[in-house]
C-alpha positions in Angstrom: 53.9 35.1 -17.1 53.9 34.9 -13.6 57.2 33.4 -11.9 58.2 32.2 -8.1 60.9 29.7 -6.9 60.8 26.8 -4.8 62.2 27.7 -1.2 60.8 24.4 0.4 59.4 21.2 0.0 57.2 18.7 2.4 55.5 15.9 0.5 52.7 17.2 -1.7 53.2 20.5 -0.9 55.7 23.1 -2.1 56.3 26.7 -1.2 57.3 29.0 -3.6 58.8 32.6 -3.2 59.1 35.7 -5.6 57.8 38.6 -7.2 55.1 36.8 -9.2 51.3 37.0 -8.7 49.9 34.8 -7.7 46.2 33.9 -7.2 44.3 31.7 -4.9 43.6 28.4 -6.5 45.6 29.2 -9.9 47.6 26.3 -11.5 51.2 26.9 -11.9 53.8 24.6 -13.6 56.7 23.4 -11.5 60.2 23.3 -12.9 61.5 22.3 -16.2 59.2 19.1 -16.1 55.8 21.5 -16.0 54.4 19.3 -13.0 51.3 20.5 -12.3 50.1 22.0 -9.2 47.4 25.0 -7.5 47.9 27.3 -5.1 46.0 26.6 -1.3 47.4 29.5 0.5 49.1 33.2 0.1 50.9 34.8 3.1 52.6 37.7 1.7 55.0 36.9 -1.5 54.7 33.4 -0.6 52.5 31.1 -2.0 51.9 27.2 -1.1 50.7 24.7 -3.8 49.5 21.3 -3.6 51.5 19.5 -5.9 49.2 16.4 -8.4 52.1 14.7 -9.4 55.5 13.0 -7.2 57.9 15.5 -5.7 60.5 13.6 -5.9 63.7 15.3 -7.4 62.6 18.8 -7.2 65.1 20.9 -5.6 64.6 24.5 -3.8 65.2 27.4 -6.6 64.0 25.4 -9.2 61.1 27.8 -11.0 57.4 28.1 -10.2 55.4 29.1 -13.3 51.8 30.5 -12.6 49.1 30.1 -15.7 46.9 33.0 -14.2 43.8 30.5 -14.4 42.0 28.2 -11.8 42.0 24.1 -12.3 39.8 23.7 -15.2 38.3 20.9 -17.1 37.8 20.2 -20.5 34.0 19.3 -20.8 32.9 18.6 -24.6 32.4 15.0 -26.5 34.5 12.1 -26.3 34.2 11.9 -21.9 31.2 9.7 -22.1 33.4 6.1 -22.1 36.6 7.0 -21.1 38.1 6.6 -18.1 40.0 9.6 -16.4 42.3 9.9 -13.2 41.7 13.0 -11.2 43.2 15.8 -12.6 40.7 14.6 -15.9 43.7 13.3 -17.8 42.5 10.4 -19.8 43.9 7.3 -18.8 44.1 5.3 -22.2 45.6 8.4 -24.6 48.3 8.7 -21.7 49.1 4.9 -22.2 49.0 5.3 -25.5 52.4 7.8 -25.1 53.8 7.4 -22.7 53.3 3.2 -21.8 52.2 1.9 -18.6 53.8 4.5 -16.3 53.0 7.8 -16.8 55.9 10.2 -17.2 55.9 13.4 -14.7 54.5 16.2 -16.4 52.1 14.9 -19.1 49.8 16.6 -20.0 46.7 15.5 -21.9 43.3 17.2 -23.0 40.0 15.6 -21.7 38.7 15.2 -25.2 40.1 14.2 -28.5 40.9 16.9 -30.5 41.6 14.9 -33.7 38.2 12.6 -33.5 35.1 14.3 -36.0 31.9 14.7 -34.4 28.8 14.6 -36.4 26.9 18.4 -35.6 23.7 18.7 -36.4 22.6 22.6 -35.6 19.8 23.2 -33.2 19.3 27.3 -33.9 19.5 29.5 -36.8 20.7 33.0 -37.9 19.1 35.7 -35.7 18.3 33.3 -33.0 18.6 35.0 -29.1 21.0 32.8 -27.5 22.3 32.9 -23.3 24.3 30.8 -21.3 24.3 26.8 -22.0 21.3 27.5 -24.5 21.8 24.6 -26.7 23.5 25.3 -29.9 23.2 22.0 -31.8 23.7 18.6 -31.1 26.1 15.6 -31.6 25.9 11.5 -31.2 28.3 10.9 -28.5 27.4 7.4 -28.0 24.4 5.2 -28.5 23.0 6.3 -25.9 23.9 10.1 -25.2 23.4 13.1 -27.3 25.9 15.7 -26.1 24.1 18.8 -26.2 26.4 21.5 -27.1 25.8 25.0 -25.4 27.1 28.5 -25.4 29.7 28.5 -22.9 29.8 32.3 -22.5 28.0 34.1 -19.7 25.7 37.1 -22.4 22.9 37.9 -24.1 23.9 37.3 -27.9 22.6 36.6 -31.4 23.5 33.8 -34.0 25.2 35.3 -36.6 26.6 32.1 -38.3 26.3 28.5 -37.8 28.0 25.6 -39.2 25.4 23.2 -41.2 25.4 19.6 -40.2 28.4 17.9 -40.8 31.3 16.0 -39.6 33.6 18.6 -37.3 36.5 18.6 -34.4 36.3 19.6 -30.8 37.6 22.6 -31.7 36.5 23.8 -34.6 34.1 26.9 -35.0 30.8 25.7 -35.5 29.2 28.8 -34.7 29.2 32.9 -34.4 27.7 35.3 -31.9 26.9 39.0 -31.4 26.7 39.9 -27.7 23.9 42.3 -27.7 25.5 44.6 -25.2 28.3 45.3 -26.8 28.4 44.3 -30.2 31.1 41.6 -29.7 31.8 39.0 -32.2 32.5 35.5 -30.7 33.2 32.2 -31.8 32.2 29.0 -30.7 33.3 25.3 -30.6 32.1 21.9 -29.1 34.0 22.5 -26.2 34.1 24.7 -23.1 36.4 25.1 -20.0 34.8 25.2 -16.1 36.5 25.2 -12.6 36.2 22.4 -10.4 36.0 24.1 -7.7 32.9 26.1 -8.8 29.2 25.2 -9.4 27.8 24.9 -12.3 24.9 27.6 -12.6 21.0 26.5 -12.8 17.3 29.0 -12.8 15.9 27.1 -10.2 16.2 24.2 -7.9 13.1 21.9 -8.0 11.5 19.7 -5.4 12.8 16.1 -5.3 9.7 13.6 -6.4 11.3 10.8 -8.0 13.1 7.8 -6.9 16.3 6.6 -8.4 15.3 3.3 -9.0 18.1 0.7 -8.3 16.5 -2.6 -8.3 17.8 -3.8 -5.0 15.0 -4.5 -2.8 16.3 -2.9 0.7 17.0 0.0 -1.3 14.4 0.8 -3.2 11.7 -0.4 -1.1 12.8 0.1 2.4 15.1 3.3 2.0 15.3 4.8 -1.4 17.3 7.7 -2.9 15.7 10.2 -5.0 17.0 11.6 -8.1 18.9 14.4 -7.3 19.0 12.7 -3.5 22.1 12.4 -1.4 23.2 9.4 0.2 25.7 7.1 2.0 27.1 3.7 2.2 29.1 3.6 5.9 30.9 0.4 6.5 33.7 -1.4 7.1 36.3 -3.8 5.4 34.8 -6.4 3.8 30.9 -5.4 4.1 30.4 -4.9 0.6 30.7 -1.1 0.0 32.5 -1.2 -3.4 29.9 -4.0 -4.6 26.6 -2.3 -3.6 28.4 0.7 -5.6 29.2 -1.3 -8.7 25.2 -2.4 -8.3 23.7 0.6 -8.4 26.3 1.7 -11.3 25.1 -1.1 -12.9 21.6 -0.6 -12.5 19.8 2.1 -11.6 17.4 4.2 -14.1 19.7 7.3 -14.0 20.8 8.1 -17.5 24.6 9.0 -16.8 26.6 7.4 -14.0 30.0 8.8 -13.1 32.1 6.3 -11.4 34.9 8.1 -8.8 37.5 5.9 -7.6 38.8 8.1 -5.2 41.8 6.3 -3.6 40.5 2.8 -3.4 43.2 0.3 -3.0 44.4 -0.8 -7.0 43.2 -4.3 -7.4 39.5 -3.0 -6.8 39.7 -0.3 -9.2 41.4 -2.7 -11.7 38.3 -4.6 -11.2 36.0 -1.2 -12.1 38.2 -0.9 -15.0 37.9 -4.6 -16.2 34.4 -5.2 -15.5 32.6 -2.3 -16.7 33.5 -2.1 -20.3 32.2 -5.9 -20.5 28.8 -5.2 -19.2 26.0 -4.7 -21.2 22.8 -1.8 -20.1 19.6 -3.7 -19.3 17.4 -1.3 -20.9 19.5 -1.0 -24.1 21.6 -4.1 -24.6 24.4 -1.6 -25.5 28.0 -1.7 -23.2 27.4 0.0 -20.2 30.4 2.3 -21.0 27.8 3.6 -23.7 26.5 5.9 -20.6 29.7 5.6 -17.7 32.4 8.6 -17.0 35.4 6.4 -14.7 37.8 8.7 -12.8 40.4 5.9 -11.3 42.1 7.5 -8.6 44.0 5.0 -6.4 45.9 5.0 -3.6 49.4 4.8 -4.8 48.5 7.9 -6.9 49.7 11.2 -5.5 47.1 12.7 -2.7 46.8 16.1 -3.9 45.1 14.7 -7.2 42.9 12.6 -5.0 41.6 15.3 -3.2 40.7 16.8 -6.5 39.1 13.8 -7.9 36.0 14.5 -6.0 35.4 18.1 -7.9 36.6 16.7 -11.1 33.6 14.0 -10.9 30.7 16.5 -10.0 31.8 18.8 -12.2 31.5 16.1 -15.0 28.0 15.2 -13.7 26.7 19.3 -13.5 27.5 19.2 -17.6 25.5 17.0 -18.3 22.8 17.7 -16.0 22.6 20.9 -17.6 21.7 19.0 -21.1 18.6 17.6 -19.6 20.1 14.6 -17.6 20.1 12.5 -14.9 23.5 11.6 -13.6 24.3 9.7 -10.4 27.9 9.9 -9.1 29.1 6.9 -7.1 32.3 8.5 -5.0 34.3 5.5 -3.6 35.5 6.6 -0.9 34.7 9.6 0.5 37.0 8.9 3.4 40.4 8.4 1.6 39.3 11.9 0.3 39.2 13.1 4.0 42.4 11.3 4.4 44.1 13.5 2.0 42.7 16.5 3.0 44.2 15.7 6.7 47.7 15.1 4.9 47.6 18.2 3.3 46.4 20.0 6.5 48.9 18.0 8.1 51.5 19.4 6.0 50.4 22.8 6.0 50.9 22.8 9.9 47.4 23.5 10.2 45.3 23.4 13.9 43.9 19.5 13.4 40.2 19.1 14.6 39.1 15.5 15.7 41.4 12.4 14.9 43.7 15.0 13.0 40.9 16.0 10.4 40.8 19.4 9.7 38.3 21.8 11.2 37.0 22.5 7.8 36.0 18.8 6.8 32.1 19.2 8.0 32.3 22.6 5.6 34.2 20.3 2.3 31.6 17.7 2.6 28.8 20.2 2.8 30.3 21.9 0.0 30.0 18.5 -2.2 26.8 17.3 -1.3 25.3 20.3 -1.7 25.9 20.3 -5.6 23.3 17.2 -5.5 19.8 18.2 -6.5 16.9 18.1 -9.2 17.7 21.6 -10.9 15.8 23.7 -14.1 18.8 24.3 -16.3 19.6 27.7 -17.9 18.3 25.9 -20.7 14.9 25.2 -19.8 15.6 21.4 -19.0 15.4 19.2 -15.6 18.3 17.6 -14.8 19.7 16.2 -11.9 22.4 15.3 -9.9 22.8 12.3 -7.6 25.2 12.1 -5.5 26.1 8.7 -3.3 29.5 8.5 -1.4 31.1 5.7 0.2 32.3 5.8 3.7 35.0 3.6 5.0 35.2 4.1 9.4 38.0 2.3 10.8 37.0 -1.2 12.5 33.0 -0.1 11.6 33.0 2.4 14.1 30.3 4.5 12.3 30.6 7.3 15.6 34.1 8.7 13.8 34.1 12.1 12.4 33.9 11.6 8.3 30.7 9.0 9.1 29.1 11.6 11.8 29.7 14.7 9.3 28.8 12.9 6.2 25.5 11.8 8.4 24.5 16.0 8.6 24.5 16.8 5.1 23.1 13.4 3.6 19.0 12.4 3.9 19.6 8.8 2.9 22.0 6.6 5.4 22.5 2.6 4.4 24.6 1.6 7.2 26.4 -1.7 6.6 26.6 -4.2 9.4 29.4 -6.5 9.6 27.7 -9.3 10.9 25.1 -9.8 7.9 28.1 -9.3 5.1 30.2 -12.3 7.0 27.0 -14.2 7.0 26.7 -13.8 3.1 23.4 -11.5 3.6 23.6 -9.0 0.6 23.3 -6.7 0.2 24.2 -6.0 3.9 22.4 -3.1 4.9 21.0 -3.2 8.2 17.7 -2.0 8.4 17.8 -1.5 12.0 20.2 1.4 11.7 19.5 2.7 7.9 16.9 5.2 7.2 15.7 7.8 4.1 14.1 11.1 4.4 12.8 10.9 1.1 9.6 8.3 1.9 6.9 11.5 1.9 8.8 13.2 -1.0 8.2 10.3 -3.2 4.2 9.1 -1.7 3.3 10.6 -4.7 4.7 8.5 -7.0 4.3 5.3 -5.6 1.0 5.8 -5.4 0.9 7.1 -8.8 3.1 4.2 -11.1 3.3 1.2 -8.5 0.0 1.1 -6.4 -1.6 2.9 -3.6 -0.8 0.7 -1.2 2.8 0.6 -1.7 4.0 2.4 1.4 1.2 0.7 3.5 3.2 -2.7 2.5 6.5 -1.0 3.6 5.4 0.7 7.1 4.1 -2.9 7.6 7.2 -4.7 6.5 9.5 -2.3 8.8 7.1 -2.9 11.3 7.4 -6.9 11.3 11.2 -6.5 11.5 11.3 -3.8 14.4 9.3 -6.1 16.2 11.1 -9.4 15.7 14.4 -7.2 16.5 12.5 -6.9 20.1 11.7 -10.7 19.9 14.8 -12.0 19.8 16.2 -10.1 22.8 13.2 -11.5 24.8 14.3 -15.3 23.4 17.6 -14.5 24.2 16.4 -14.3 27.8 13.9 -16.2 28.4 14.3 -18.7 24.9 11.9 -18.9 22.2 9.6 -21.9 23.0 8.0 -19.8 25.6 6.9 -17.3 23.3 3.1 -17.2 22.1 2.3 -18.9 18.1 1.2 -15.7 17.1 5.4 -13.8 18.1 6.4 -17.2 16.6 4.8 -16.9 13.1 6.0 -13.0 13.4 10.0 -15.0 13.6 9.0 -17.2 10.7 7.7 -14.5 8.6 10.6 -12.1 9.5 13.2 -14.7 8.7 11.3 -15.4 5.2 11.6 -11.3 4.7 15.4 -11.2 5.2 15.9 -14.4 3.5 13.4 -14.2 0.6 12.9 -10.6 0.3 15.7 -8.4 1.4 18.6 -10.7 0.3 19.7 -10.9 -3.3 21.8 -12.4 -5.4 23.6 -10.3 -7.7 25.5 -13.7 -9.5 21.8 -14.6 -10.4 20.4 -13.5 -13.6 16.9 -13.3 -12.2 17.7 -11.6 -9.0 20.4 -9.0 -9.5 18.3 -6.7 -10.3 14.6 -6.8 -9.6 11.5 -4.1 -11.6 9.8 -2.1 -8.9 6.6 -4.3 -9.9 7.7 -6.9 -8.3 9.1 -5.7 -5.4 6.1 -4.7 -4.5 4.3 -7.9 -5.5 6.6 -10.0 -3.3 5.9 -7.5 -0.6 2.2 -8.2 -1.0 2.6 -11.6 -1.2 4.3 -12.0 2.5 1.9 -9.5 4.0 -0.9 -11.9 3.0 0.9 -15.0 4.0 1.3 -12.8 7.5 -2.2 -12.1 7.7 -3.7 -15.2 6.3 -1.5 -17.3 8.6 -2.3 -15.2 11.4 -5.9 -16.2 11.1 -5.8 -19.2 11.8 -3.5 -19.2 14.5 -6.2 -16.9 16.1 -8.8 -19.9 15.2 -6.6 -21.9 17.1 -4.3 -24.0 14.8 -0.8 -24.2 15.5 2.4 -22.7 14.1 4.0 -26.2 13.9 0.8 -27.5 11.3 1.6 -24.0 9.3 4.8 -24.4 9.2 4.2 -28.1 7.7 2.6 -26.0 4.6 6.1 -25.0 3.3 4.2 -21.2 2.5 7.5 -19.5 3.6 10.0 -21.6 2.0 8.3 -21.2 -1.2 8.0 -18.0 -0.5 12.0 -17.9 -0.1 12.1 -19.4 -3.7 9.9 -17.0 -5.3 12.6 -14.1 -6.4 14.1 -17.2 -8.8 11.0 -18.8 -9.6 9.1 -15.7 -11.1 11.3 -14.2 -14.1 11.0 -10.5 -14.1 9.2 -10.1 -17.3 6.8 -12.4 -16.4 4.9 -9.4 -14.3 2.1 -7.8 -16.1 2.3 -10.4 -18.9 0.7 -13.8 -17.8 -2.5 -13.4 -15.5 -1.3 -16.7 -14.2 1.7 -18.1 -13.1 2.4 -21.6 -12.8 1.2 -24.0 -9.8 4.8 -23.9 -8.3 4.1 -20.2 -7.2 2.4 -18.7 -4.5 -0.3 -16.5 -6.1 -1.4 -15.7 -9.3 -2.1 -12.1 -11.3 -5.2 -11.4 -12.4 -5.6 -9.0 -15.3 -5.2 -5.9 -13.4 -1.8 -7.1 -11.9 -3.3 -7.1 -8.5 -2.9 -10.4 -6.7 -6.3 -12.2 -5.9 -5.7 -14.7 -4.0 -3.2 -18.4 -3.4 -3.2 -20.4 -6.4 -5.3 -23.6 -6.2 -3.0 -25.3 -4.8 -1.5 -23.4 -1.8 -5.4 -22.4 -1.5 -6.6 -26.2 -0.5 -3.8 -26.6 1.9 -4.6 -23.7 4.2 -8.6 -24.7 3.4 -7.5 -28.6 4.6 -5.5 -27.5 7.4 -8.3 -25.6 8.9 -11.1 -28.5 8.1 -8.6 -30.8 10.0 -8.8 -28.2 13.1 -12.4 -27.4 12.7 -13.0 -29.1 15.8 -11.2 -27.9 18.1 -11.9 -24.2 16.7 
């Protein structure tokens, strides 16, 4: 046992004197109270430790004990559901003991040790086994099968394993021979890691498939792939937290893993509340059945939100390596900066830019970079999605966690202010946003939507760059000078961002839309545009288009068609815009919407 004593103290961080050795980035225990802390820097005999839990009381000369072992977590069943705060203590069991405070000190295990598991082996006697090779398997919830795997690093054979059965945590359900050397070792359910180190994978594979959200900016306009990187820049009030809880809610990845990472208390409360009430789309089972909360807020102590981060994408690499795909939502990435600028601060360290340190662009690298579609030691894909919040002061997106985060990220939904006050949600502004992923995924739109998928897109992104240079010319010289042609290119703009890139996420219908018909309602306005466009160029005005009511209806459509209703009726009532035929393409305006454009041009056949 390794010893040291305090000899000063400066928030968060102690220094600690003495003859003991100490390692970088080993946990010690801190006084009688054991308050947990790791080691950030060595200078001789003296070492400095970020402290997780309230300084408050310690005096110099009290006694530093060091546990000779990094800042691990517990990874095993039971983490699947429950909710976590950064150091991977779970939040309820804590509650449970100690009440609504928690006492300095405690000390919890990330799984229950107590709760049976049903096993059910996956290899037998004689069996080669390495590295996270999958040992057997156990119902962690409805909806996840925790794969358990050797956790140690050889070449060994099964020499004994348990037979299916009800077992703990940590109870031996299995005995290997390492080949090398002829060691006997046993194994259990559950198995320790580092935060601070990344999980091993063979290979890391190209990125070909979306994460499919069902918002309609996102997916359609600037999608995240699975294993993708991406971030949500904006400021108070534009609806960060809320496009997070969205894509929590649902997109197709199998695991999320919810980080609360110093968001102010009454938002996480709402995390906390919400969550466990919601039900999965796909499975009509609690969304908890496949969520990992780590609640992190701001009145908790700094050091442990700077941890957070790790303790989430460690949790996510675990179960990537059973075959998964996880998506981590980290809100925000900015209050982690923040805390690792108050630990700098305190350490007396050179500050970089606005008092950041000069590492931050190398700590954000370092976290995004554990994002990826990955071949597990296993033989499984899995993947790891990574999507971070980004707070800038006053929106000022040119401050240095936004322009860092920007270098290491491919997909970049800016938030604009203006559109959020407006009630325009979500309010991603597409004239700043962008994704590098559109010619990684081609292939797949082309192969489980249609062909002409991305043709829709470039057009749609075309029509709104171009009414974007519109409306500066009407600012000058007003809009009733412009041409019917630029007019109709307004209207149909306007019916986009109303009808098409606004949603509704209080509306059962529109919350969340299928990726069939996004792009359905992306072909539908494309042949309004060109349609219309027609006969304008035969000489009928906007005005008697207008008159139509195309685009209103057209604004109406994401209420009036009911998701399921794609690919199951080849007609859909009069009220809509087009119908399907039996190949889901769309043929052509219903009868209805068909006679008025066909009357409207008879009317102004003589003047054509």
């Amino acid at each position: 046992m390794q010893k040291k004593y305090i000899i000063s103290i400066n928030g968060p961080v102690i220094k600690a004197k003495g003859d003991g050795d100490f390692a970088m980035h080993d946990i010690v225990h801190i006084s009688d109270e054991k308050i947990l802390g790791e080691v950030i820097k060595l200078t001789g005999d003296i070492a400095t430790i970020q402290v997780y839990e309230g300084t408050t009381g310690l005096k110099i000369g009290q006694v530093v004990i060091g546990e000779e072992e990094p800042l691990t977590l517990v990874l095993g069943p039971g983490i699947i559901s429950n909710i976590f705060d950064g150091i991977e203590r779970p939040l309820k069991s804590l509650q449970d003991e100690y009440g609504d405070f928690i006492k300095r000190g405690a000390s919890n295990i990330g799984v229950d040790t107590e709760k049976k598991w049903h096993f059910v082996p996956k290899v037998q006697v004689g069996d080669i086994v390495t590295l996270n090779s999958i040992i057997g398997e156990v119902k962690e919830t409805e909806l996840i099968t925790n794969k358990i795997m050797n956790k140690f690093d050889c070449k060994a054979k099964i020499i004994e394993i348990a037979d299916e059965g009800d077992y703990t945590v940590l109870q031996t359900i299995a005995k290997i021979e390492t080949i090398e050397e002829g060691q006997i070792l046993e194994l259990n359910m559950v198995q320790k890691w580092p935060v601070r180190k990344p999980r091993p994978y063979k290979n890391r594979l190209t990125i070909s498939t979306p994460l499919i959200t069902g918002q309609r900016v996102i997916d359609t306009l600037f999608p995240i792939a699975k294993g993708g990187t991406a971030m949500i820049p904006g400021g108070f009030g534009t609806g960060k937290t809320v496009t997070q809880h969205q894509l929590a809610k649902w997109s197709n990845a199998d695991i999320i893993v919810y980080i609360g990472c110093g968001e102010r208390g009454n938002e996480m409360t709402e995390v906390l509340e919400d969550f466990p009430k919601l039900k999965d789309p796909k499975s009509g089972r609690p969304l908890m059945d496949r969520t990992v909360l780590i609640a992190n807020t701001s009145n908790m102590p700094v050091a442990a939100r700077e941890t957070s981060i790790y303790t989430g994408i460690t949790i996510a690499e675990y179960y990537r390596d059973m075959g998964y795909d996880v998506a981590i939502m980290a809100d925000s990435t900015s209050r982690w900066a923040e805390a690792l600028r108050e630990i700098s601060g305190r350490l007396e360290e050179m500050p970089a830019e606005e008092g950041f340190p000069s590492y931050l662009p190398s700590r954000l690298s370092e976290f995004y970079g554990r994002a990826g579609m990955v071949e597990t030691l296993n033989g499984n894909t899995g993947s790891v999605t990574i999507i971070g919040a980004v707070s800038p002061q006053g929106s000022d997106f040119s401050e240095p966690v936004t322009q860092n985060t920007k270098r290491f990220v491919h997909v970049f939904w800016g938030l604009n202010r203006t559109l959020a006050y407006s009630r325009h949600y979500p309010a991603i502004d597409w004239n700043i946003s962008y994704s590098e992923y559109i010619d990684n995924l081609s292939d797949w739109y082309d192969d489980n939507v249609d062909s002409e998928f991305l043709e829709y897109r470039t057009k749609i992104v075309k029509i709104l760059e171009k009414e974007n240079e519109l409306l500066e010319i009407a600012r000058v010289v007003g809009q009733d000078v412009l041409s019917d042609d630029k007019k109709l290119l307004l209207e149909v703009a306007s019916s986009i961002r109303i009808g098409f890139l606004q949603q509704n996420s209080f509306n059962d219908i529109d919350t969340s839309v299928p990726i069939e018909k996004q792009f359905k309602m992306m072909e539908t306005i494309i042949l309004i545009y060109d349609r219309a466009l027609k006969l304008i160029n035969k000489g009928i005005p906007i005005s008697e288009i207008k008159k139509t009511g195309l685009l209103e209806e057209y604004n109406e459509l994401k209420y009036n068609v009911r998701n399921g209703s794609i690919g199951i009726y080849k007609h859909l009532p009069a009220s809509v815009l087009f119908s399907w035929s039996e190949n889901g393409k769309i043929d052509e305006f219903d009868v209805r919407i068909k006679n008025r454009l066909k009357k409207l041009e008879d009317e102004y056949r003589e003047h054509i």
